[in-house]
The first five atom37 places (N, CA, C, CB, O) and aatype in JSON, in Angstrom:
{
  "aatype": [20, 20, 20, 20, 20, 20, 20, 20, 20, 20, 20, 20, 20, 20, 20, 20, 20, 20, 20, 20, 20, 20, 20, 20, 20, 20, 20, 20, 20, 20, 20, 20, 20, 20, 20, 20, 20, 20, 20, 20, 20, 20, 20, 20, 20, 20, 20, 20, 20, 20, 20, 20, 20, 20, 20, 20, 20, 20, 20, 20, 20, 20, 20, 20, 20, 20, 20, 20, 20, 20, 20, 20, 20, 20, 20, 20, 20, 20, 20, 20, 20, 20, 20, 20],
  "atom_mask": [
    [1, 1, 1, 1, 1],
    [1, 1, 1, 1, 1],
    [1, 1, 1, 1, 1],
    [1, 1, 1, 1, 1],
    [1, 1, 1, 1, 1],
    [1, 1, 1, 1, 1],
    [1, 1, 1, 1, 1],
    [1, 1, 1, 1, 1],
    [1, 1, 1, 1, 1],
    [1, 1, 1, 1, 1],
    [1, 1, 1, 1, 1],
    [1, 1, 1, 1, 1],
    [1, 1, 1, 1, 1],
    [1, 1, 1, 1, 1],
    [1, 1, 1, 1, 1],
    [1, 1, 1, 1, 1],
    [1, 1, 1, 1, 1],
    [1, 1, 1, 1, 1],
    [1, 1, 1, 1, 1],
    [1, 1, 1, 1, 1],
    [1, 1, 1, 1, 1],
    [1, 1, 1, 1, 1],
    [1, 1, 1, 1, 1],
    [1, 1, 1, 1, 1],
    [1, 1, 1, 1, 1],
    [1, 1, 1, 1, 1],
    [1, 1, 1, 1, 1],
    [1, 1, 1, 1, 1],
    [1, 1, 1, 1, 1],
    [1, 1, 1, 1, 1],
    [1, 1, 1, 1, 1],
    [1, 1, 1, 1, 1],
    [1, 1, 1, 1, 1],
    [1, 1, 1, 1, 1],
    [1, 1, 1, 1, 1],
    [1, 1, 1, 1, 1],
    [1, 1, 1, 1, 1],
    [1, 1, 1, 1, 1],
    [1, 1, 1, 1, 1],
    [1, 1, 1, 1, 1],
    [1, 1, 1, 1, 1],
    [1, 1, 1, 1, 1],
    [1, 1, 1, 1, 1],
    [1, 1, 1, 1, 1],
    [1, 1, 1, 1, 1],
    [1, 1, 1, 1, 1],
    [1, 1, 1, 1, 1],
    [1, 1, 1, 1, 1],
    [1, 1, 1, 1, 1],
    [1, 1, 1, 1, 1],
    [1, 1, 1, 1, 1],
    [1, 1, 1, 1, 1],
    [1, 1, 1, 1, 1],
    [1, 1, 1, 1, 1],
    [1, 1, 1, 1, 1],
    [1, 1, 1, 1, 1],
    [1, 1, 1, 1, 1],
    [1, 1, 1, 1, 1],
    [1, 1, 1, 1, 1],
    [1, 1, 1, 1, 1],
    [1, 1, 1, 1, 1],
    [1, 1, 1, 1, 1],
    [1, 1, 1, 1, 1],
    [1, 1, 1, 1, 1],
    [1, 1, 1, 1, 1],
    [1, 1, 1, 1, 1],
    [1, 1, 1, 1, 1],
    [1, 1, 1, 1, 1],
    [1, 1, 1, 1, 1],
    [1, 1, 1, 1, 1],
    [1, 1, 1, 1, 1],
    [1, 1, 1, 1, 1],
    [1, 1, 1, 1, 1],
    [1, 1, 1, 1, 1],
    [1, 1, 1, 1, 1],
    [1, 1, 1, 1, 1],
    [1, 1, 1, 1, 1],
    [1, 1, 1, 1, 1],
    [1, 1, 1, 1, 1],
    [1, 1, 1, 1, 1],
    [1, 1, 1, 1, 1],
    [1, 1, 1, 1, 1],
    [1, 1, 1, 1, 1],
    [1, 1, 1, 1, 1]
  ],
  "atom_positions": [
    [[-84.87, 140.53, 106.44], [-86.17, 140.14, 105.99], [-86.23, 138.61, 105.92], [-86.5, 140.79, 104.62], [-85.48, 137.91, 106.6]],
    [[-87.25, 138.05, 104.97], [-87.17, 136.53, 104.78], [-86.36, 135.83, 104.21], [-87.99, 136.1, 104.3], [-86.23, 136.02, 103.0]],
    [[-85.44, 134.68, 104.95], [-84.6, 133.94, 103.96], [-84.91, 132.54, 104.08], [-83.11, 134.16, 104.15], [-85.05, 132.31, 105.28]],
    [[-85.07, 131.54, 103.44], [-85.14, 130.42, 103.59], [-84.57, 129.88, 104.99], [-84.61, 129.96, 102.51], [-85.13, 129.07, 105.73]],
    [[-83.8, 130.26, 105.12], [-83.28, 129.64, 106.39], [-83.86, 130.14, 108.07], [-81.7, 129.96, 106.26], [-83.4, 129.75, 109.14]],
    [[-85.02, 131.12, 107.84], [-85.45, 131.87, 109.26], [-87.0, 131.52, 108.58], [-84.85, 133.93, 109.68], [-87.84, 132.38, 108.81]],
    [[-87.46, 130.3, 107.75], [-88.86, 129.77, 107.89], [-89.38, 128.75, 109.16], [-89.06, 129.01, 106.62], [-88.7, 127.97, 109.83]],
    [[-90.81, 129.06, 109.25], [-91.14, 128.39, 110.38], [-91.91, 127.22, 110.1], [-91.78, 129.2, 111.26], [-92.22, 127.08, 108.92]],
    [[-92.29, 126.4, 110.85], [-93.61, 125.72, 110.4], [-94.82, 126.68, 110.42], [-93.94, 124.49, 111.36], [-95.27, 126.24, 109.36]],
    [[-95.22, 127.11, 110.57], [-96.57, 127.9, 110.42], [-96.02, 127.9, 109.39], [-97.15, 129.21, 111.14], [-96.22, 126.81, 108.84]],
    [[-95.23, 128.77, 108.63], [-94.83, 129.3, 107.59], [-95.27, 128.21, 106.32], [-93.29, 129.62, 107.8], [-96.02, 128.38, 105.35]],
    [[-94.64, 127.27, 106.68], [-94.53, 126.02, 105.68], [-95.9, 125.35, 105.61], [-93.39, 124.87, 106.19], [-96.2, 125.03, 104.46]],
    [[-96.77, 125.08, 106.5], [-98.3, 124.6, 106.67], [-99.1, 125.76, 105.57], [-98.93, 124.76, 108.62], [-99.78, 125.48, 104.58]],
    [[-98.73, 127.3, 106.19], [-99.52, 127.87, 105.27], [-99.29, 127.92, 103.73], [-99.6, 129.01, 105.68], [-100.33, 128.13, 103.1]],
    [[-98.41, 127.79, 103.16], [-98.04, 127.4, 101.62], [-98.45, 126.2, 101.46], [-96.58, 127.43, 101.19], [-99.0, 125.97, 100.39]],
    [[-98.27, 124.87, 102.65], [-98.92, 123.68, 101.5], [-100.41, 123.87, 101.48], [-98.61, 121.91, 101.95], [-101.07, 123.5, 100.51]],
    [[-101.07, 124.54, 102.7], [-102.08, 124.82, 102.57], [-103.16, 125.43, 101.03], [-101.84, 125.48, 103.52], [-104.22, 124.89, 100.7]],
    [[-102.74, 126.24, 100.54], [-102.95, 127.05, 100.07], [-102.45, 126.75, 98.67], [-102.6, 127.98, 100.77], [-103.11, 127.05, 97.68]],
    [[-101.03, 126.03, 98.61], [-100.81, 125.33, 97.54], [-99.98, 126.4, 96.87], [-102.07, 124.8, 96.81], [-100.02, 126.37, 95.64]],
    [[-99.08, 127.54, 97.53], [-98.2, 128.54, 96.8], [-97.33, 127.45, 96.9], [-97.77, 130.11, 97.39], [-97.37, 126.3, 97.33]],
    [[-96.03, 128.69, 96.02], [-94.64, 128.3, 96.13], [-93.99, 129.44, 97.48], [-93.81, 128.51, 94.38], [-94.53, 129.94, 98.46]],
    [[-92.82, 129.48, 97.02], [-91.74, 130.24, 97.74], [-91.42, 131.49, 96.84], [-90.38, 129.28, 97.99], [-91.0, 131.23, 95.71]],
    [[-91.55, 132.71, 97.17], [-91.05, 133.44, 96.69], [-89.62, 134.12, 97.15], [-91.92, 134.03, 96.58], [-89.56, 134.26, 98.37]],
    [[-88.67, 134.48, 96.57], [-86.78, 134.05, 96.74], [-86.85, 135.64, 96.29], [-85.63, 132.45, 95.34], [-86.93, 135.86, 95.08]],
    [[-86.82, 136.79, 97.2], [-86.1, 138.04, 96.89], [-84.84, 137.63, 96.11], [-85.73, 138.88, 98.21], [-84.14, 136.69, 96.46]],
    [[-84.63, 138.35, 95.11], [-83.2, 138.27, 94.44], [-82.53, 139.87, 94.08], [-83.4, 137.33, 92.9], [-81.52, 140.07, 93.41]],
    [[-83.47, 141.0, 94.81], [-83.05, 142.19, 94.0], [-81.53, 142.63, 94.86], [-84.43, 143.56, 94.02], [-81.17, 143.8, 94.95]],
    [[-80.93, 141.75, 95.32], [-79.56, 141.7, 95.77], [-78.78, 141.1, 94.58], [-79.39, 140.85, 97.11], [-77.71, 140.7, 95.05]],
    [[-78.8, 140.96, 93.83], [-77.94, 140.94, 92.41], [-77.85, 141.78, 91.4], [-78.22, 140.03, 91.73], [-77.41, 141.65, 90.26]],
    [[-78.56, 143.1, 92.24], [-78.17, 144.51, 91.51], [-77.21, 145.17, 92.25], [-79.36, 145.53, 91.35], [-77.13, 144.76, 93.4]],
    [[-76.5, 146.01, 91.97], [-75.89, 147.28, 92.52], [-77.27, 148.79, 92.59], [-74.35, 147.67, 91.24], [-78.14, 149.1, 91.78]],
    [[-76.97, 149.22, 93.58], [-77.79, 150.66, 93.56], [-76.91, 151.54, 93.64], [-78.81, 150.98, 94.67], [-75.8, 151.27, 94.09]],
    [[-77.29, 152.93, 93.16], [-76.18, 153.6, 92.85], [-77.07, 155.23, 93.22], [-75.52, 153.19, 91.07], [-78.17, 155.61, 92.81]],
    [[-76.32, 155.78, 93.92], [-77.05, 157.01, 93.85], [-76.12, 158.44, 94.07], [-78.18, 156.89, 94.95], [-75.03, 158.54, 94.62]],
    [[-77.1, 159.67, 93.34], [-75.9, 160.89, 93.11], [-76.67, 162.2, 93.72], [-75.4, 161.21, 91.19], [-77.85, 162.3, 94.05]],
    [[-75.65, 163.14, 93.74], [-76.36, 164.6, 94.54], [-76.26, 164.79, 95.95], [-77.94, 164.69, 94.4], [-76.48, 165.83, 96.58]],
    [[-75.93, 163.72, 96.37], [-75.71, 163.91, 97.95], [-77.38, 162.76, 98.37], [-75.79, 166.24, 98.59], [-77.99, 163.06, 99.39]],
    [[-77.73, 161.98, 97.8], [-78.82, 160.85, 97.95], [-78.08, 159.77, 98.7], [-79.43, 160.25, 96.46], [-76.98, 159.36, 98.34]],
    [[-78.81, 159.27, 99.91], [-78.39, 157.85, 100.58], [-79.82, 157.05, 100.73], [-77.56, 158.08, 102.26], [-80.89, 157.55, 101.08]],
    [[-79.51, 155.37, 100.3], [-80.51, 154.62, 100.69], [-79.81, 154.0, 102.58], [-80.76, 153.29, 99.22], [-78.65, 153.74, 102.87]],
    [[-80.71, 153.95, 103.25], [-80.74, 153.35, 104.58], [-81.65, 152.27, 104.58], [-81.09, 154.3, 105.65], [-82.79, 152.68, 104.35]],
    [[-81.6, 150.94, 104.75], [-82.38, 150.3, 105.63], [-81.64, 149.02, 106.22], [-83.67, 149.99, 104.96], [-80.59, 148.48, 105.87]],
    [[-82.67, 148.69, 107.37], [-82.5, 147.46, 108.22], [-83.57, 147.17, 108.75], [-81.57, 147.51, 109.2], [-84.71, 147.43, 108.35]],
    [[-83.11, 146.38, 110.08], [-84.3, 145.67, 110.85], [-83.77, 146.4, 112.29], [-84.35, 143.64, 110.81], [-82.64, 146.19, 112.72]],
    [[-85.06, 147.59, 113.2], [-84.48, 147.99, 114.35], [-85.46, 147.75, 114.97], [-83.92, 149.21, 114.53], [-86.61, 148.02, 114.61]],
    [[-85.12, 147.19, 116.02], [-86.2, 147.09, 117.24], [-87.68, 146.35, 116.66], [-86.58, 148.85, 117.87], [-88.83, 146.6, 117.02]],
    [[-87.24, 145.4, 115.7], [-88.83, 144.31, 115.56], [-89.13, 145.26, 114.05], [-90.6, 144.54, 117.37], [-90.09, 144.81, 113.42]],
    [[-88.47, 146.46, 113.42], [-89.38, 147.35, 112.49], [-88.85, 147.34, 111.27], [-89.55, 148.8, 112.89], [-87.81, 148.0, 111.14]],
    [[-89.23, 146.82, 110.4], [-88.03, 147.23, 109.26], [-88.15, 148.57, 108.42], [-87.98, 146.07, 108.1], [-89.11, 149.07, 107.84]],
    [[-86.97, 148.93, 108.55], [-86.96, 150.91, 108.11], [-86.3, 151.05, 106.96], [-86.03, 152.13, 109.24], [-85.08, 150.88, 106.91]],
    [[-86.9, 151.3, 106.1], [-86.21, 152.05, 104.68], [-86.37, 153.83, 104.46], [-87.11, 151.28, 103.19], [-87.41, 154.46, 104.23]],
    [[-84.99, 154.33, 104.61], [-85.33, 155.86, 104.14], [-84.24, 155.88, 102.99], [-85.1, 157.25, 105.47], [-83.28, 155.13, 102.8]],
    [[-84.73, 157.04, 102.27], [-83.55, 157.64, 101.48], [-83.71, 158.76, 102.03], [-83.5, 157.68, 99.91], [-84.72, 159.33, 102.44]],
    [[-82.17, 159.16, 102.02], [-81.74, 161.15, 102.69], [-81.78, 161.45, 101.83], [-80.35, 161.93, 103.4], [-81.8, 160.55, 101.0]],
    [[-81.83, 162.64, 101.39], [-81.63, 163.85, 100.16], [-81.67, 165.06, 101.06], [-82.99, 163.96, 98.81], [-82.31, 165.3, 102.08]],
    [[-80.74, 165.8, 100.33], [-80.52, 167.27, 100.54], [-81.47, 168.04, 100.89], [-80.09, 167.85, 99.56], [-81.15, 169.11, 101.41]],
    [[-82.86, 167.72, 100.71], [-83.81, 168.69, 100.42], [-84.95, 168.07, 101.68], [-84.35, 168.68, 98.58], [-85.82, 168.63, 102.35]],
    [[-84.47, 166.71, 101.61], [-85.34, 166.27, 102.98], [-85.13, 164.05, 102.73], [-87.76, 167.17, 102.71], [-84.59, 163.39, 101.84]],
    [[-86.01, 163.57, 104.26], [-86.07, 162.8, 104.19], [-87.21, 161.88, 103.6], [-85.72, 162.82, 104.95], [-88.19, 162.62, 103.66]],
    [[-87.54, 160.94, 103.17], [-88.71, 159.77, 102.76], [-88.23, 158.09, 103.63], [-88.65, 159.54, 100.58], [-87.12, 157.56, 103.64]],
    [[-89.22, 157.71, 104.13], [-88.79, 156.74, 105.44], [-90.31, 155.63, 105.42], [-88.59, 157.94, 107.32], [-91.43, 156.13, 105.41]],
    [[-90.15, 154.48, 105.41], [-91.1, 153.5, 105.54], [-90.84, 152.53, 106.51], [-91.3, 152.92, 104.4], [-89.85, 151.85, 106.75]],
    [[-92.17, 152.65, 107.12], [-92.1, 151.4, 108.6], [-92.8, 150.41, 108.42], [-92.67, 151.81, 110.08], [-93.99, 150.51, 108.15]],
    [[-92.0, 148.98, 108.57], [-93.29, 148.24, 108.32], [-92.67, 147.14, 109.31], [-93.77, 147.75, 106.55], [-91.51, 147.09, 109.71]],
    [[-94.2, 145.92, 109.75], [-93.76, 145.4, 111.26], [-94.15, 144.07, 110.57], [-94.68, 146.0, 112.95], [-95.13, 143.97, 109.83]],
    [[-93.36, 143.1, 110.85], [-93.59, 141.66, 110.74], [-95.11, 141.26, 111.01], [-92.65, 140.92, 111.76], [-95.64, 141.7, 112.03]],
    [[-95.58, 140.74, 110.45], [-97.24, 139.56, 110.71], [-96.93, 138.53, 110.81], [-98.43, 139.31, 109.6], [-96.53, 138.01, 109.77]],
    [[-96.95, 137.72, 112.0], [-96.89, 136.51, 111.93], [-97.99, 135.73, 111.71], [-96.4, 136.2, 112.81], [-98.0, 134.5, 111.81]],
    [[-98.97, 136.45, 111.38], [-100.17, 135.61, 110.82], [-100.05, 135.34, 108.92], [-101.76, 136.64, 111.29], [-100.11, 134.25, 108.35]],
    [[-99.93, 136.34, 108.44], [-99.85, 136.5, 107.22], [-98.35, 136.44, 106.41], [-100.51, 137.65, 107.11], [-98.03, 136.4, 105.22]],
    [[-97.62, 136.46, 107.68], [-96.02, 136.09, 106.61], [-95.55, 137.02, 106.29], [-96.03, 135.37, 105.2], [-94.44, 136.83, 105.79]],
    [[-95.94, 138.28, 106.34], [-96.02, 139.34, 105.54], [-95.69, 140.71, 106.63], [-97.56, 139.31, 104.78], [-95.92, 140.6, 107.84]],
    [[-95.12, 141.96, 106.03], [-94.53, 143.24, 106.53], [-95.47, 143.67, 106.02], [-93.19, 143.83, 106.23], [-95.57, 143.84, 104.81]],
    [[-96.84, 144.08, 107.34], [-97.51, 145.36, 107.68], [-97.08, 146.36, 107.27], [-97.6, 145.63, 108.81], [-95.96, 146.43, 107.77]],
    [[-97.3, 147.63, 106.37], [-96.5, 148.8, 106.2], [-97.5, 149.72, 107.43], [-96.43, 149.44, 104.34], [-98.73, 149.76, 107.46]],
    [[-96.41, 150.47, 108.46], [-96.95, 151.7, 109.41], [-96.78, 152.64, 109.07], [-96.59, 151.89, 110.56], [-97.64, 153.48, 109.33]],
    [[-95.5, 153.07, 108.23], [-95.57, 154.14, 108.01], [-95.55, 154.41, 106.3], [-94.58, 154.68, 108.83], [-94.58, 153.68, 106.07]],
    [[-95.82, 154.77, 105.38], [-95.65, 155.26, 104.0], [-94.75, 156.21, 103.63], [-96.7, 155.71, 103.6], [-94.64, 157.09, 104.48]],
    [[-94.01, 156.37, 102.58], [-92.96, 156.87, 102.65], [-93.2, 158.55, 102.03], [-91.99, 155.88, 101.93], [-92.49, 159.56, 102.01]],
    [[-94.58, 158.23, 101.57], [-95.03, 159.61, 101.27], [-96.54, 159.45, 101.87], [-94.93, 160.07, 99.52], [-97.25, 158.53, 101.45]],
    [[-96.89, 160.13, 102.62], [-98.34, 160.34, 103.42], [-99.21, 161.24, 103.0], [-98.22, 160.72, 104.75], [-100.42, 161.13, 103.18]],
    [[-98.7, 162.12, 102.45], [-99.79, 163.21, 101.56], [-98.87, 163.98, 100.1], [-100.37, 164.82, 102.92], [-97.7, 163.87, 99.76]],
    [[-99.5, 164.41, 99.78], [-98.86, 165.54, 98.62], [-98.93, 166.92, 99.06], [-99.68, 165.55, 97.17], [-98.78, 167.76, 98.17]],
    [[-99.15, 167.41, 100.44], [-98.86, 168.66, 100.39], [-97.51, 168.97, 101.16], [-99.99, 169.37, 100.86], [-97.08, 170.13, 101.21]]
  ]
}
């Protein structure tokens, strides 16, 4: 995902623009921990970034695609699409 070090100029024009700061993911200074036969998966494949968790009982999976207009991960897919 975003790290300080893979910013662009667009990137940087649109914050002074606008007059934000930087926002610094930090939820990598937790441990995740999971039980029952539960796995978290994600990465970056083919341009998409994919988060699922497995469970025994089934999968939950989110797609979302870089904007280079907005800075920002489009979500394509939702990780729950309906309730039935």
């Amino acid at each position: 995902m975003f790290n300080i070090s893979n910013r662009t100029q667009g990137m940087l024009a649109l914050h002074k623009e606008v007059k934000a700061g930087w926002y610094i993911e930090v939820g990598s200074l937790h441990r995740e921990t999971y039980i029952d036969g539960i796995k978290r998966e994600k990465g970056i494949r083919n341009g998409l970034a994919i988060e699922e968790y497995i469970t025994p009982v089934g999968n939950l999976q989110m797609i979302r695609k870089w904007n280079p207009i907005s800075f920002s991960w489009d979500v394509k897919k939702r990780m729950v699409e309906s309730l039935e």
